[in-house]
N, C-alpha and C positions, 0 to 999 in steps of 0.2 A: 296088733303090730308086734311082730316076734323076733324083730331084727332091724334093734337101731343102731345106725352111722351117724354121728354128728360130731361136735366140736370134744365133745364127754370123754368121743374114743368108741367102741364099736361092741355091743353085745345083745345076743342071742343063744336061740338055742340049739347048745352043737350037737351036728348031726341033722339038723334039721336048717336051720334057717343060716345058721352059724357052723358054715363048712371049712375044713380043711384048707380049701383054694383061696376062701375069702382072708384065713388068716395068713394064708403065705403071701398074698398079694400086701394085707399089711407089713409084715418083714420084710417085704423088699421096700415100699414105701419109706418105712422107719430108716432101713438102713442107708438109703440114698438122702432120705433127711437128716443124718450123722455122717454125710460121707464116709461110712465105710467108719466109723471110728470106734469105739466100746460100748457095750450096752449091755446093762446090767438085766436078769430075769427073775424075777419073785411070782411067785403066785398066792393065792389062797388054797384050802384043801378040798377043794370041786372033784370026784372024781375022774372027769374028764381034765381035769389040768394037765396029767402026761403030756396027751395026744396035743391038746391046743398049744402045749408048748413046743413037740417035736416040730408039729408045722410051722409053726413062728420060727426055731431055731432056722430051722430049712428055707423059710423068706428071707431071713435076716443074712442068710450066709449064701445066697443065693448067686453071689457075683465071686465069693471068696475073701471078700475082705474084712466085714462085719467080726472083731473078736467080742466074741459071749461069754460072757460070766455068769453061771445058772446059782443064783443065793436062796433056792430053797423056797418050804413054806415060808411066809413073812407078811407082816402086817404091812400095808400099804404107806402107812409114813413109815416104816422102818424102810423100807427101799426108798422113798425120798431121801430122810437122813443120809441113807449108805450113798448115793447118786451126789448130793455133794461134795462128801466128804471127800471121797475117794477121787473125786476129778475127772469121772466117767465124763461120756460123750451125750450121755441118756440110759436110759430106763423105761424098760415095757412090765405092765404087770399084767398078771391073768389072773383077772377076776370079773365076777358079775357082782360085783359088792351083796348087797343084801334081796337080790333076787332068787327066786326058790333054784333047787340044787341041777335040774336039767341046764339052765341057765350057763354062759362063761363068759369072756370078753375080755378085752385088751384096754389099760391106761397108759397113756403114755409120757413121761418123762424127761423135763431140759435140765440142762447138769448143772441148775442151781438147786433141783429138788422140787420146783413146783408141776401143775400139769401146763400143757401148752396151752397158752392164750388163746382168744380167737382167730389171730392174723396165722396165728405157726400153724393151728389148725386145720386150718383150710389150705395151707399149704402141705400138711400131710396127705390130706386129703387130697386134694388136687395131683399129689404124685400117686396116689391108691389108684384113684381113677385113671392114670397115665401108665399102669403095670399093662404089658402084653401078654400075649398069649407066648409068644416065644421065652418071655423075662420069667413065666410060668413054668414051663415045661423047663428051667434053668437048674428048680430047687429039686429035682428029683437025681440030679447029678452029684457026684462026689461026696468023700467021707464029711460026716456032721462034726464039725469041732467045737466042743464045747468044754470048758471049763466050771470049775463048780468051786465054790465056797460058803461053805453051810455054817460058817460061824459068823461069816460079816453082820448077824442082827447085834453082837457084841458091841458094834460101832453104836447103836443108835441106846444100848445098855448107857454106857458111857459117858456120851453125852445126858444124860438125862441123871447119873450121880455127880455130875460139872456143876448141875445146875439146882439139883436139890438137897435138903440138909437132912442127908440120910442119916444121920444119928439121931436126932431128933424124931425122927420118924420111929426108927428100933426104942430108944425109950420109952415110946408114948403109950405102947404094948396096944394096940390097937387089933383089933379081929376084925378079920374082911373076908366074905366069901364073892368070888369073881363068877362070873357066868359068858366065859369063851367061846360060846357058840359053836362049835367045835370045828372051829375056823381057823386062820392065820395068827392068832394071837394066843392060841390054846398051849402052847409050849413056851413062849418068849415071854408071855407076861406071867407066869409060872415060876420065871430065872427071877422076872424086876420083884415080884413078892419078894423072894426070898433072902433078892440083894437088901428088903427094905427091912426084913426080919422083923415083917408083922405076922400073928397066927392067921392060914387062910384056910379055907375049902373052896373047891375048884368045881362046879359044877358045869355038863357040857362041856367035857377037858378031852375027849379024843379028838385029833384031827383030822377027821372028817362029817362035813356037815349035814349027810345024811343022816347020820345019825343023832343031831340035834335034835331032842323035845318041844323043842319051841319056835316059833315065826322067828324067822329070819331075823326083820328087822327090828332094830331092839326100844320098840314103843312101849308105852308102859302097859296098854295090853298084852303085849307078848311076854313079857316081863316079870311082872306082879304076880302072879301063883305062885311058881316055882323058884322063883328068884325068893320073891319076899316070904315065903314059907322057909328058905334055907338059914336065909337072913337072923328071923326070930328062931328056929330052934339054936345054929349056932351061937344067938346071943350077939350077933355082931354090931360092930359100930355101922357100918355101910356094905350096900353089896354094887356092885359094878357088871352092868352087861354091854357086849361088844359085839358087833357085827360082822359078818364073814371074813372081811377083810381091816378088820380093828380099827379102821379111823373114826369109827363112832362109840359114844360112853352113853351110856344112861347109868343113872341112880337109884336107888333104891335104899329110903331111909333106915336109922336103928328099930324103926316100928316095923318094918315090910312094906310099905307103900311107897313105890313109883314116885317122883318129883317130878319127871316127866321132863323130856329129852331140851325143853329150855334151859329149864334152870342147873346143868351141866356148865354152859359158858357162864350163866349169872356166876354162881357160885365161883368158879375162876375168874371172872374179869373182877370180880370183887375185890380177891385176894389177891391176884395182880398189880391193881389199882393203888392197895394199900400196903404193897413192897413197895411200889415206884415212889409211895408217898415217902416211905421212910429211909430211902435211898438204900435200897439193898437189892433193888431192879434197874435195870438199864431201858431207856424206850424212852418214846414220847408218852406225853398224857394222855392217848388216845386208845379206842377200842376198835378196831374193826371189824363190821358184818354186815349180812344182807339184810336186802330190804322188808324180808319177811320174819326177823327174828323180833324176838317180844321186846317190847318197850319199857321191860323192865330193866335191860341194860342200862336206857336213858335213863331212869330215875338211879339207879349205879355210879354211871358217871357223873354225873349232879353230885353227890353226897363228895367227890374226891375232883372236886373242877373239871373234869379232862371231856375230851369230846369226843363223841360216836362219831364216825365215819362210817357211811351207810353205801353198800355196791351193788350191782349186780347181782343175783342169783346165778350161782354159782362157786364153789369152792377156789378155783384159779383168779375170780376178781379179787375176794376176800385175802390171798396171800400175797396179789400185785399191791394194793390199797396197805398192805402191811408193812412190805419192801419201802414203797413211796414215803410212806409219811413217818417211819421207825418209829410205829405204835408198842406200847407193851406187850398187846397181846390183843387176839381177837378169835374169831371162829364163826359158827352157822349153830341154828337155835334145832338143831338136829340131831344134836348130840355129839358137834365137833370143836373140840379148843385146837388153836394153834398158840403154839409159845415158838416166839421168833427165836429163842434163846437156845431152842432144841431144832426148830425145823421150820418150816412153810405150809406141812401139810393139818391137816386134820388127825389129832394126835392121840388117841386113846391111852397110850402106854405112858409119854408125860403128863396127860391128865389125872390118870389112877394117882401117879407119884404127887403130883399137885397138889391136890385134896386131900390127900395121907397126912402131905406136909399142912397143910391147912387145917385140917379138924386136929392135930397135935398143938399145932402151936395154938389155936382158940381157944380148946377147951371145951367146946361144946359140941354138944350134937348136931347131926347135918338137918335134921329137924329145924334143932333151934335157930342153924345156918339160914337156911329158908325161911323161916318166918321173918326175920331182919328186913326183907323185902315185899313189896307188894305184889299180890296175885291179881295175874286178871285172865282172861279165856279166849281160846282162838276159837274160829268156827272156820272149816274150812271145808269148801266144795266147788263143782266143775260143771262148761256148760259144754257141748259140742259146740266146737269150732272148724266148717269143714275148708276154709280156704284163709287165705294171709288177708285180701282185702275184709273177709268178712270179720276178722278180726282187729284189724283197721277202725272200722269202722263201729266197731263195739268200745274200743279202746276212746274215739273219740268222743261218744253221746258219752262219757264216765268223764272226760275232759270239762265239758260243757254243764253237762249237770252240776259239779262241784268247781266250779269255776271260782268261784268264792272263797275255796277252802284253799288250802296250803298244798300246793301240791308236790311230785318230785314223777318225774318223767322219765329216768334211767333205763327202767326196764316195765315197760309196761304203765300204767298208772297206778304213784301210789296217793288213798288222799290221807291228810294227815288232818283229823277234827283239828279246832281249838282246846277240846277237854283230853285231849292225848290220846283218844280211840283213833285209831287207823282203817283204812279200806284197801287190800291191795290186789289190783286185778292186772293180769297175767298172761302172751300167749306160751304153751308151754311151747320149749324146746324137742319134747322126743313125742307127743303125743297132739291129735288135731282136738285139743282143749282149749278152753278160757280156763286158768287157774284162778280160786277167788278166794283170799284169806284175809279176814277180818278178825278184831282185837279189842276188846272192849274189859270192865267192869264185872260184866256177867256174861253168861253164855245165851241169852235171848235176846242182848243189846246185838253181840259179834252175828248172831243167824241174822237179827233184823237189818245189820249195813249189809250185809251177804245177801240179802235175797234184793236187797233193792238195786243192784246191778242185774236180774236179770228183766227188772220194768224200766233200764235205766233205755 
C-alpha cells in the first residue's frame, strides 16, 4: 500500500501514488478547515518538497483567501513551537517523516501546536472527500502568494534557552557528535550546538536526504556503525541521531553502542522527574505515553511517586493526555520527548538540550545514566489481518484467554502479567496487520507471550 489517508495526515509516493491533484485537494480542505485564515508551511529536505509544496500553496490559496507563510526547511516540532507562538490559524508540514526518500506527505497542524485529534480529523477529511472537480480546476487560477520567513526556527531556538541552563551546559565542556540525517534538523540543530558552546561534529549535515548514509529511521541498527564509530574516534561524551523530520532522538553512548530509541524518554523522564522533585520544574507528578512504551518508565516513576499515564498509540493522544493532566513531561518510546515547557510535539532539538543539561549537571556518563535502570527486551511482530471484523475477533479470543490478567482496552488489547511482563496486541492504523509487541525480562520470555497470540 503506497498511499496512506488516515487520521496521521496523507503520504505517499509523489508522482506516483501521491499526486499533484491529491495535494491540492488537501489545501483546499485545510484551508476551509482554517476558514481562510494563516497557515504556516515547513517542510523537511525531500527533494520533491518544492513541487509538493507549490501544489499545496495552490489548494491552500485556491479561494484567495488562505495567507501562507512558507518558514523553510524545519524540524517538525520547530513548526509546532512556531504554530503557537505566533497565533497562526494552523500548520501544514511536508513531510514523509522517516520513510525512504521517493516518499512526501502532508501533517497537519491546530494553533496550539499539536496534530489534529481524531474528531478534527475526519473532519479534514471529510472536507478532502467533499473538494470538487470545479474547486479543482480553482487552483490553476491566479498569482500564488506566498510569503516566506526563513528565520521563525529562531522562535523554537528560544524557547528552549527559556528553558535550559545553558551555562551550565558551556562549562561542562562536553563533546557531542549529532547525526542529522540530512534532514530538517541538519542546519537548526547546528545553531542550538553552538548556542550550547559544546565541541561537536555533525555527521549526515547536508540537507538533503538523499544523500544520507544511512536508514532513515534512527533505530539502533541504522545507527551504530557510523554513528558509534564517529562517536569513539571523536572521544565523545554522547552522540545523537535524528530523523528526517527531527521529532525523533536516538542515543548513542561514550562507548559507541546504541541505547536504543526507549531509553531516550527514560533518560528524560528521569531527569524531568527529578527537577519537579526539587522544584525547579513546573508540571504535575505525572509522565505520559503510549501504551506500547517500555515499562521501564514505570519502575522511573515509582523511584519519584508520580504516575504514568498510559494512551493511545499515537503522538497527538500522548500531547492531549499531556494538556489534560499538566504532566512534567512525557513522549513515545520511539525516540520522542515532549517537554510541555517548550512545546506539545515530539521534540528532538529540546531533547539534545535536555540531556547536555543532564549529563553536566550528573557527572556521569550516559552509560552510567542507563545502567541506574532496569533492562528488559521487546519482541515485536505482525500477523495479516485482512478485514476489521476479522480483527474483532482476534482481538477478542486475546480478551478471553487472559481474562484473569490485568487488562487495559484503550486501543486494541493490552495484557499486563502480575510479574510486569506485558502482551500488547494491535490493529494497525495504516496497514491490514495485527500489531503484536511484547516486553519481558529476556528476549525468549517477550517471543514466547508473542507467539502465543497467534494459538490464541
Amino acid at each position: 500500500m503506497t498511499l496512506k489517508i488516515s487520521i496521521s495526515g496523507v503520504r505517499g509516493i509523489y508522482g506516483d501514488t501521491l499526486t499533484d491533484d491529491i495535494v491540492k485537494k488537501f489545501g483546499i480542505a485545510y484551508s476551509r478547515f482554517v476558514n481562510g485564515g494563516t497557515v504556516l508551511v515547513g517542510s523537511d529536505t525531500r527533494r520533491s518538497g518544492a513541487k509538493v509544496k507549490e501544489a499545496l500553496f495552490r489548494g491552500l490559496r485556491f479561494d484567495g483567501r488562505a495567507k501562507i507563510i512558507d518558514i523553510g526547511f524545519l524540524p517538525t516540532p520547530t513548526v509546532q513551537v512556531i504554530t503557537r507562538t505566533m497565533n497562526v490559524d494552523g500548520a501544514v508540514i511536508v513531510t514523509a517523516s522517516h520513510n525512504p526518500s521517493p516518499w512526501n506527505g502532508l501533517k497537519f497542524v491546530r494553533p496550539d501546536g499539536i496534530f489534529l485529534p481524531t474528531d478534527e480529523a475526519q473532519k479534514l477529511l471529510d472536507l478532502y472527500n467533499q473538494v470538487s472537480a470545479g474547486d479543482l480546476a480553482r487552483t490553476a487560477e491566479g498569482r500564488l502568494a506566498v510569503e516566506t520567513d526563513l528565520d521563525a526556527g529562531d522562535i523554537h531556538l528560544a524557547k528552549i534557552q527559556k528553558v535550559i541552563n545553558v551555562d551550565l551546559i558551556r562549562q561542562a565542556g562536553l563533546k557531542v557528535v549529532v547525526d542529522t540525517c540530512c534532514g530538517a534538523g541538519a542546519i537548526i540543530t547546528r545553531k542550538l550546538l553552538e548556542i550550547l558552546g559544546v565541541q561537536y561534529q555533525q555527521i549526515n549535515s547536508q540537507p538533503d536526504i538523499e544523500q544520507c548514509n544511512r536508514g532513515l529511521e534512527p533505530t539502533a541498527e541504522n545507527i551504530a556503525q557510523s554513528l558509534g564509530a564517529k562517536v569513539k574516534e571523536f572521544q565523545a561524551d554522547i552522540g545523537f541521531a535524528q530523523d528526517p523530520d527531527a521529532d525523533r532522538l536516538a542515543i548513542v553512548d561514550e562507548t559507541g553502542q546504541a541505547i536504543g530509541e526507549d531509553y531516550t524518554l527514560c533518560l528524560a523522564a528521569e531527569y524531568l522527574l527529578r527537577l519537579r522533585q526539587q522544584g525547579r520544574l513546573p508540571g504535575q507528578n505525572k509522565i505520559c505515553t503510549n501504551l506500547s512504551t517500555t515499562r521501564i518508565i514505570d519502575d522511573i516513576a515509582q523511584k519519584y511517586g508520580a504516575e504514568v499515564v498510559r494512551t493511545k498509540i499515537g503522538e497527538v493522544n500522548v500531547s492531549l493526555a499531556m494538556q489534560k493532566t499538566k504532566a512534567v513531561g512525557g513522549g513515545e518510546g520511539n525516540g520522542g520527548i515532549i517537554l510541555p515547557s517548550i512545546g506539545y510535539g515530539r521534540d528532538s532539538l529540546g531533547g539534545i538540550a535536555l540531556l547536555l543539561q543532564y549529563l553536566a549537571e550528573s557527572g556521569q556518563s550516559v552509560s552510567e545514566l542507563v545502567k541506574g535502570n532496569p533492562r528488559y527486551v521487546m519482541h515485536k511482530t505482525k500477523i495479516d489481518c485482512v478485514s476489521a471484523p476479522q480483527a474483532a475477533d482476534i482481538l477478542e479470543k486475546i480478551k478471553s484467554r487472559y481474562a484473569a490478567e490485568k487488562l487495559d482496552t484503550q486501543d486494541g488489547v493490552k495484557v499486563i502479567f502480575a510479574d510486569g511482563n506485558w502482551l500488547h496486541v494491535r490493529q494497525s492504523n495504516t496497514e491490514p496487520i495485527i500489531r503484536i509487541i511484547a516486553e519481558a525480562e529476556t528476549l525468549a520470555k517477550a517471543r514466547e507471550l508473542s507467539e502465543q497470540v497467534k494459538t490464541a
